[in-house]
One Martini backbone bead per residue (centre of mass of N, CA, C, O) as a GRO file, in nm:
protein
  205
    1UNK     BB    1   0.419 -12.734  25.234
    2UNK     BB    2   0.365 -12.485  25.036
    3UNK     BB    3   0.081 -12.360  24.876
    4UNK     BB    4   0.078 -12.449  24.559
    5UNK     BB    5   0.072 -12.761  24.628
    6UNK     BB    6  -0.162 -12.758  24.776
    7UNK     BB    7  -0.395 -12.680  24.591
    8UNK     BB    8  -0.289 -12.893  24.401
    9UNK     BB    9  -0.387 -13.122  24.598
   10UNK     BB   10  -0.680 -13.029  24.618
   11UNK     BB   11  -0.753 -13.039  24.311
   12UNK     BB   12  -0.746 -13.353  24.321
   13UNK     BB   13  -0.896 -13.474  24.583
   14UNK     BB   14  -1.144 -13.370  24.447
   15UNK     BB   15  -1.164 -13.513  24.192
   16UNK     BB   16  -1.160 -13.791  24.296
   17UNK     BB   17  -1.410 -13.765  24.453
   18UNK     BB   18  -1.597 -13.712  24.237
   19UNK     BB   19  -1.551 -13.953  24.009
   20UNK     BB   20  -1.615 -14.164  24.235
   21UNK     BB   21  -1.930 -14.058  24.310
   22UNK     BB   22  -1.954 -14.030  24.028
   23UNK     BB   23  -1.813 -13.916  23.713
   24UNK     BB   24  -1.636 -13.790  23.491
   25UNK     BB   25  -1.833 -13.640  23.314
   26UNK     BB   26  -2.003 -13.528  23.601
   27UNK     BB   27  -1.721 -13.378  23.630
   28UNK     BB   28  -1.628 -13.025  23.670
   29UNK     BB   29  -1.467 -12.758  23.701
   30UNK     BB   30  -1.621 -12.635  23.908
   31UNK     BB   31  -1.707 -12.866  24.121
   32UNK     BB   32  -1.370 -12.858  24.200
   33UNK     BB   33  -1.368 -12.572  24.294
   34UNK     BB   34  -1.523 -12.599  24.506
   35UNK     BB   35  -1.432 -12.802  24.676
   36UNK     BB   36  -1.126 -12.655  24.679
   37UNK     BB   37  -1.155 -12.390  24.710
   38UNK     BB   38  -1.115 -12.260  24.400
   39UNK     BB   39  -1.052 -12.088  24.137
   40UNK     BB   40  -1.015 -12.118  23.820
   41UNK     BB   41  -0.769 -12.006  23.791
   42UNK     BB   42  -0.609 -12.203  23.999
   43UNK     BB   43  -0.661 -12.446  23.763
   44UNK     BB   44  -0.519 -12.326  23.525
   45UNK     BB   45  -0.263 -12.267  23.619
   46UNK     BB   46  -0.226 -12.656  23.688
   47UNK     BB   47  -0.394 -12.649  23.414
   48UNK     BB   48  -0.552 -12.686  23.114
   49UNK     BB   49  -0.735 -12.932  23.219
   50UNK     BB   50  -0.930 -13.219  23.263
   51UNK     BB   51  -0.735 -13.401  23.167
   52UNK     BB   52  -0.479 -13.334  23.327
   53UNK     BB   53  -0.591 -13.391  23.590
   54UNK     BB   54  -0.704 -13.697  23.516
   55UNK     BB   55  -0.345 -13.782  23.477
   56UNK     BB   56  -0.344 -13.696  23.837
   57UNK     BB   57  -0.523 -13.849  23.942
   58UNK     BB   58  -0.395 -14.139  23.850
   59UNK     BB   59  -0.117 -14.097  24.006
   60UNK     BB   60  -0.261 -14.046  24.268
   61UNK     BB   61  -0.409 -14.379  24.283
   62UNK     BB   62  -0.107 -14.519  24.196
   63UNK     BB   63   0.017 -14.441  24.439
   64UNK     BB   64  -0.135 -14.526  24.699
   65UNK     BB   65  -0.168 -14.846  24.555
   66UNK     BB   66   0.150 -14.902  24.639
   67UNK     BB   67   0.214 -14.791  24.918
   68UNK     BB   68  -0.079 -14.936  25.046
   69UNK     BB   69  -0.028 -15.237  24.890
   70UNK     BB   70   0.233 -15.334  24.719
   71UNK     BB   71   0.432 -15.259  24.945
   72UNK     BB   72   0.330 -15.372  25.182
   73UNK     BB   73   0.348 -15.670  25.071
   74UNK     BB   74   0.646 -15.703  24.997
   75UNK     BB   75   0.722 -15.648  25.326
   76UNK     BB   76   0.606 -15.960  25.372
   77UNK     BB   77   0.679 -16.263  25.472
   78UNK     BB   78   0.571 -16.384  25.200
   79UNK     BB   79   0.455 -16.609  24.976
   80UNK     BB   80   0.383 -16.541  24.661
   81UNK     BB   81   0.067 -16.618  24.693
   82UNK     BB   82   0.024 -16.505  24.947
   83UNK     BB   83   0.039 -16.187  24.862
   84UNK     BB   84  -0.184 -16.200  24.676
   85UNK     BB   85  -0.424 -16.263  24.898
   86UNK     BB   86  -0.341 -16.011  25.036
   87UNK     BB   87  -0.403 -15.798  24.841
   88UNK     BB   88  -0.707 -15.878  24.877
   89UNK     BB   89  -0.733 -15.820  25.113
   90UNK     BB   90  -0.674 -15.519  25.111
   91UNK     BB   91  -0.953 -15.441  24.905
   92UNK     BB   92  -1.149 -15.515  25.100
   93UNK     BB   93  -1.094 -15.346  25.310
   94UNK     BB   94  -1.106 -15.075  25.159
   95UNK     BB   95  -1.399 -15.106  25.024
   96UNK     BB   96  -1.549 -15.135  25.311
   97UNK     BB   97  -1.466 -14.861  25.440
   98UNK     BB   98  -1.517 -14.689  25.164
   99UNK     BB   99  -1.859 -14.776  25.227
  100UNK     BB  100  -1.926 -14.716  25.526
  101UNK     BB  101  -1.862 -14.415  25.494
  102UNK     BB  102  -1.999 -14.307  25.180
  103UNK     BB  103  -2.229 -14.590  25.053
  104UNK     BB  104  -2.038 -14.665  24.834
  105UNK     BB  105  -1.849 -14.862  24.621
  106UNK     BB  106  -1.533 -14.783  24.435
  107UNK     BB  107  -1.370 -14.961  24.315
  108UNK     BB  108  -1.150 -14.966  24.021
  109UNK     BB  109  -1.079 -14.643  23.902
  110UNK     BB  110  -0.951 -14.777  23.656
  111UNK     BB  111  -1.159 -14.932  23.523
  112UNK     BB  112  -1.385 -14.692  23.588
  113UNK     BB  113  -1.201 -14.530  23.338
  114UNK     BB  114  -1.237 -14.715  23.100
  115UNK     BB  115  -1.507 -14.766  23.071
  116UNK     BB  116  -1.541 -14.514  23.043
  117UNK     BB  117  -1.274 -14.313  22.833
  118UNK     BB  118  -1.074 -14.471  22.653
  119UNK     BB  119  -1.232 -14.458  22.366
  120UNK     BB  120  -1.211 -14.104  22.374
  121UNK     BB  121  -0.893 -14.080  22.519
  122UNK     BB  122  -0.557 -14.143  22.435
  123UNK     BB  123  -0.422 -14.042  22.673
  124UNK     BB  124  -0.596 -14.201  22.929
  125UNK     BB  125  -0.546 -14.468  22.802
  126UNK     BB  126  -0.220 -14.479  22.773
  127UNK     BB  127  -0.241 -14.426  23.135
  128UNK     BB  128  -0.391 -14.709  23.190
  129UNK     BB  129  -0.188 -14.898  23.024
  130UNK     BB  130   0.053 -14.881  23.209
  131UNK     BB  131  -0.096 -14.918  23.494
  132UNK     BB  132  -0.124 -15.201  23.424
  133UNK     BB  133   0.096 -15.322  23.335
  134UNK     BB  134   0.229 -15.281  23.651
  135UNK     BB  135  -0.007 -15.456  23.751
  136UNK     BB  136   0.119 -15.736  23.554
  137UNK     BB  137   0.456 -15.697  23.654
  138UNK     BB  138   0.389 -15.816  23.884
  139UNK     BB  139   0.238 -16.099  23.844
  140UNK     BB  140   0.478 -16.204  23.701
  141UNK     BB  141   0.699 -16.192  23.912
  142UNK     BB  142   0.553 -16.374  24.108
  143UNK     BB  143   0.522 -16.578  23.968
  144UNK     BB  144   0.844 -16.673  23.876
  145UNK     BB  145   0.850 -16.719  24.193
  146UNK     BB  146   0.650 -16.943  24.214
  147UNK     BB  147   0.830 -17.126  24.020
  148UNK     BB  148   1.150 -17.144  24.157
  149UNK     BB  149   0.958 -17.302  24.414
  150UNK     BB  150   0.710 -17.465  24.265
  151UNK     BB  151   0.414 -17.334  24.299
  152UNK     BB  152   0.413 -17.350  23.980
  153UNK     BB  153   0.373 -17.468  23.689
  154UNK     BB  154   0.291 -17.540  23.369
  155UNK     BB  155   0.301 -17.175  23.234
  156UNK     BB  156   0.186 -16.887  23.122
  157UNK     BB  157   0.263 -16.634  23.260
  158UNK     BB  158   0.155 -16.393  23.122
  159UNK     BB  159  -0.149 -16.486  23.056
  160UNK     BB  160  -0.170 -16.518  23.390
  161UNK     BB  161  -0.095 -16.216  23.467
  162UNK     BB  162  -0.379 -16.117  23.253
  163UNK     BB  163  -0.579 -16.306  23.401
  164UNK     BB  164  -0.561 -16.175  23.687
  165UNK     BB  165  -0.608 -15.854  23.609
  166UNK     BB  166  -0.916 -15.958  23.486
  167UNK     BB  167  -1.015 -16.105  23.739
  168UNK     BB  168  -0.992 -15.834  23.943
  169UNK     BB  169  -1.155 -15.636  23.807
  170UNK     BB  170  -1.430 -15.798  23.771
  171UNK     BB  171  -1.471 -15.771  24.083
  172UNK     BB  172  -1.468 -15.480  24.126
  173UNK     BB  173  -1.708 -15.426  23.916
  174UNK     BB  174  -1.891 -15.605  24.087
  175UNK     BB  175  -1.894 -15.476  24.351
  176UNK     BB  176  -1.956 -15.190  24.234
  177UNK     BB  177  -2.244 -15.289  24.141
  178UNK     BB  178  -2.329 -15.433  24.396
  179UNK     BB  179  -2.252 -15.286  24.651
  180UNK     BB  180  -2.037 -15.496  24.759
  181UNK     BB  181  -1.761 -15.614  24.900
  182UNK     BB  182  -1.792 -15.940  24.945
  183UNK     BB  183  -1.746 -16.011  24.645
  184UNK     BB  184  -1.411 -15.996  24.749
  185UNK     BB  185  -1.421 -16.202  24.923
  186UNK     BB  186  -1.523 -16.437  24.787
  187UNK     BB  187  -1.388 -16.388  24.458
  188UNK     BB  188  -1.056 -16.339  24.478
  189UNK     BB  189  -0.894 -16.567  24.594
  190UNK     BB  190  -0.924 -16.723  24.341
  191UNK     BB  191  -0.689 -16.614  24.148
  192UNK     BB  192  -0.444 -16.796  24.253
  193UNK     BB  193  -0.596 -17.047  24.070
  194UNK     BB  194  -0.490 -16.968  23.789
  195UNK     BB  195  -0.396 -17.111  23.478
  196UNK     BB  196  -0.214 -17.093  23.171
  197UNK     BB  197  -0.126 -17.282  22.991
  198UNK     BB  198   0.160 -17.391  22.818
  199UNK     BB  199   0.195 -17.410  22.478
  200UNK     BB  200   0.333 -17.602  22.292
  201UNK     BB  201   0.639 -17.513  22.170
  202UNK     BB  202   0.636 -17.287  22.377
  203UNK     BB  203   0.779 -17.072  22.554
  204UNK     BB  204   0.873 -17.000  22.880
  205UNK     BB  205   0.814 -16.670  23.093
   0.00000   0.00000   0.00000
């Protein structure tokens, strides 16, 4: 790695530990290059402002998500619905032990970047709803795929991986209300159990 995209990795993985533990208002451009060890020149460097860092802190965070989590899911060989639950465990493993680390559960940065800004700014609300979005068209195509196995009925797909996706956030957002990781253990698994029928004439998809 070059000297410029370290720097520019430092600046990034600063600003997520600060808005992790503190919130995004909270977290200003000195406290970001105080952590990264670097001038403000080099910060303005790379970025233009906080706002354009915020949509490298999202990138990631997504980036990480799908690595370490998505696709490890994906390359294990397990049942539409079973992936799901694995899904679950990898997110409380997590949870748990960046709470035993840090002393406090860090939940869903993008859940937790909606709920604080998403109102006030509609470039990082457009790339928070990419993010969902990609993560409702996992749930859509395990769906999917455990529809041509058999293992759910008549359901409206859509609705059901949009149910799956705002009840893993909500599980979330409890869990780092509650500082509990436990709370992700208890009521996670429940998530592959939802179901949105599917309306009367209406195609299935």
């Amino acid at each position: 790695m070059n000297a410029p995209e370290d720097t520019r990795i430092r600046i990034i993985l600063a600003a997520r530990d600060l808005m992790a533990r503190r919130s995004y208002a909270e977290t200003g451009v000195a406290g970001i290059c105080e952590t990264a060890g670097v001038g403000k020149s080099s910060f303005y460097h790379f970025f233009p402002g906080k706002r354009e860092l915020t949509l490298a802190v999202l990138d990631s965070h997504y980036a990480d998500f799908k690595a370490g989590m998505l696709d490890q899911v994906a390359s294990e060989s397990l049942a539409p619905l079973a992936r799901l639950k694995r899904l679950g465990e990898l997110l409380y493993q997590f949870q748990k032990s960046t709470a035993q680390e840090a002393g406090s559960v860090p939940g869903c940065p993008f859940g937790s970047m909606a709920a604080e800004v998403s109102t006030m700014d509609e470039r990082i609300r457009e790339s928070l709803m990419s993010i969902f979005r990609r993560i409702e068209a996992m749930f859509r195509e395990t769906l999917k795929e455990a529809r041509s196995l058999g293992q759910v009925d008549d359901i409206d797909i859509d609705a059901t991986a949009r149910a799956m996706l705002a009840y893993m956030e909500g599980v979330m957002l409890l869990a780092k209300n509650s500082n509990d990781p436990e709370v992700i253990r208890e009521l996670l698994p429940v998530m592959t159990e939802i179901r949105v029928p599917a309306k009367p004439g209406r195609s299935k998809k």
